[in-house]
C-alpha positions as CSV (number, residue, x, y, z in Angstrom):
1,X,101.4,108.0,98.1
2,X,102.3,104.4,98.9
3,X,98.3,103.7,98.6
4,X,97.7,105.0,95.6
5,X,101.1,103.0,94.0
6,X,99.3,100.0,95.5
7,X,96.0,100.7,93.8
8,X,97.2,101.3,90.8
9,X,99.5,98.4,90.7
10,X,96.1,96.0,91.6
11,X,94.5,97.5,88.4
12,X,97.7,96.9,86.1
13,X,99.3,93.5,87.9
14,X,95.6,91.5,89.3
15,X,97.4,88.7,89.6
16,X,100.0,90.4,92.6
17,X,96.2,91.3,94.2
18,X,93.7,89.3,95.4
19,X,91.6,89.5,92.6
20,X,92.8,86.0,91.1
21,X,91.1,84.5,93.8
22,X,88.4,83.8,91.5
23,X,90.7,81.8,89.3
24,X,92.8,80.4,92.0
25,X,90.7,81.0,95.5
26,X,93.6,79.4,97.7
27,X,96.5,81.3,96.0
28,X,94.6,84.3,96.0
29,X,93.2,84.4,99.8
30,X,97.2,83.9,100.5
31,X,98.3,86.4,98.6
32,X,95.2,88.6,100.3
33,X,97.0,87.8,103.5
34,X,100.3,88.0,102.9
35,X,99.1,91.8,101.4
36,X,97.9,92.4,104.9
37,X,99.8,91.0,107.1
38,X,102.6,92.9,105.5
């Protein structure tokens, strides 16, 4: 269950996931590794 509230909370909060990398590349690969790291 916790991977699907994950999921969904990429599609309703990008900015948590890494998808802003495309707007801010070094904010977003940190985030991306914070994500898995944790």
């Amino acid at each position: 269950m916790a991977a699907r509230r994950s999921s969904e909370k990429v599609k309703t909060a990008p900015s948590t996931s890494g998808e802003t990398s495309a707007d801010f590349p070094s904010k977003g690969i940190k985030r991306k590794q914070s994500g898995l790291r944790k």
